[in-house]
Residue, then its C-alpha position, 0 to 999 in steps of 0.5 A: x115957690x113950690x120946692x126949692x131944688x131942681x136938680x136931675x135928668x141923664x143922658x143915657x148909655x151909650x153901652x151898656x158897660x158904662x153909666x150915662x152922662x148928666x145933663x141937668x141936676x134936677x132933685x124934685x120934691x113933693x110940692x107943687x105949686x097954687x091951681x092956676x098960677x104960672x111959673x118961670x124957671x130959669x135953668x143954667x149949668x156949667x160943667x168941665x167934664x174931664x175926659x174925652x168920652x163923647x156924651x151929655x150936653x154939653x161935654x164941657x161947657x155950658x147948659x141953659x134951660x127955660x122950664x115953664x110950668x102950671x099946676x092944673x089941680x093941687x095934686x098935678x102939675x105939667x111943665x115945658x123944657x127947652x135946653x140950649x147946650x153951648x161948649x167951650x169951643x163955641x159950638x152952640x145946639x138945641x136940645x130938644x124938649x122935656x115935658x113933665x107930668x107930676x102928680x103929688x101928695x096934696x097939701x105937701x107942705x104941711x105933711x111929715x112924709x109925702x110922695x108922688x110920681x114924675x113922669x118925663x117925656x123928652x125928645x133930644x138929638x144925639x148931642x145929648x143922648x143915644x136914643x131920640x126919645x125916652x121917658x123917665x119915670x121918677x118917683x118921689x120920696x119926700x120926708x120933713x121933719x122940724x127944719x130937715x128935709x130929705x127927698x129921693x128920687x129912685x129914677x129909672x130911665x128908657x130910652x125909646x127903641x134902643x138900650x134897656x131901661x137905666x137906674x139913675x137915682x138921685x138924693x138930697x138932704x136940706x136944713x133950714x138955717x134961717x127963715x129965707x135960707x136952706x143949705x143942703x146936700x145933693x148926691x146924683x147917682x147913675x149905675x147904668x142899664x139895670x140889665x148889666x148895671x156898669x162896674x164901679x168905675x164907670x158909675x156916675x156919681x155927683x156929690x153937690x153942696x147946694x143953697x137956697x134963698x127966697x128974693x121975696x114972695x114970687x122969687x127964689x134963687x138955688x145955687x150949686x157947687x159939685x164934684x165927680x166922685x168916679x172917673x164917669x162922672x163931671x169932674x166940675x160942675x156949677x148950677x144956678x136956678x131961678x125961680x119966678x111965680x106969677 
């Protein structure tokens, strides 16, 4: 399994005097996985938004993603996203694709610090942003110590042919407590365009307690408990991750 937590992409502004809305939690670290081998991850979200504001995906409701990956050298890896949204209402949509390039640090694992660099081209409809294309760039911080880990993604977003680039950063602190289990911390973070970053109010910030837990050689599970800590922010949110290697 090649890291243990998955958790951040954002739907972008709508304007500039408040934060954008997010879609899936994804914090990414500093691995990938074996040359060659295949991996299946399974993706769902659930969140109660609690406010009438249009935006993310969906607004309240649930959120499934099929994530296919591939390492194609120790230091690279790409993978497919498809996401399919679905509200309380019943109302259900497709969400497009992501595709991610990652290039890390090799030999990850066995390294005190790490970094590397994601860098995500997607596709939406405005279901789930104001702009039909964007990418993210997503850098990546990951230190290790005995059984702590911390890892930062200082994300900037730029939605193609519409508003300026958006600062979305996102923070995870995890311990191992025994040898197949992890608990941590996660703290998603959205300020808004960097040109006119969004007052404190309109700021979108997600504190999760997360774990984590390896089903064998080939399987992990990742699940999540979060919280809004502003108004822009989800007032709920639950996630779940499946991780299959092949």
């Amino acid at each position: 399994m090649r890291r243990f937590a998955l958790a951040l992409a954002c739907c972008l502004a709508a304007a500039p005097a408040s934060a954008a809305v997010f879609d899936e939690f994804e914090v990414f670290d500093g691995r990938v996985s074996e040359p060659g081998q295949p991996e299946l991850n399974l993706h769902f979200n659930l969140g109660r938004r609690g406010r009438l504001e249009e935006g993310g995906a969906p607004r309240n409701g649930a959120l499934f993603t099929t994530e296919i990956g591939i390492a194609t050298a120790p230091w690279h890896q790409v993978a497919l996203y498809l996401p399919v949204a679905r509200e309380f209402s019943g109302d259900a949509f497709g969400g497009g694709f992501k595709l991610r390039n990652t290039i890390v640090t090799p030999g990850a694992d066995t390294r005190p610090f790490a970094f590397g660099l994601d860098i995500e081209l997607r596709h939406q409809s405005y279901r789930f942003t104001s702009a039909d294309w964007g990418i993210t760039l997503r850098p990546i911080i990951d230190i290790r110590t005995g059984p702590w880990q911390l890892i930062l993604n200082p994300a900037v977003e730029f939605p193609l042919g519409r508003e300026g680039p958006i600062f979305a950063p996102a923070l995870r602190g995890v311990r191992q407590v025994a040898e197949r289990a992890w608990v941590g911390l996660e703290h998603f973070m959205d300020f808004g365009r960097i040109d006119g970053p969004a007052k404190s109010a309109g700021q979108a910030h997600q504190l999760f307690l997360t774990t984590d837990f390896r089903l064998g050689e080939k399987v992990g599970l990742h699940l999540g408990v979060g919280h809004g800590l502003t108004h822009a922010s989800d007032r709920w949110a639950g996630k779940v991750i499946l991780y299959i290697d092949f």
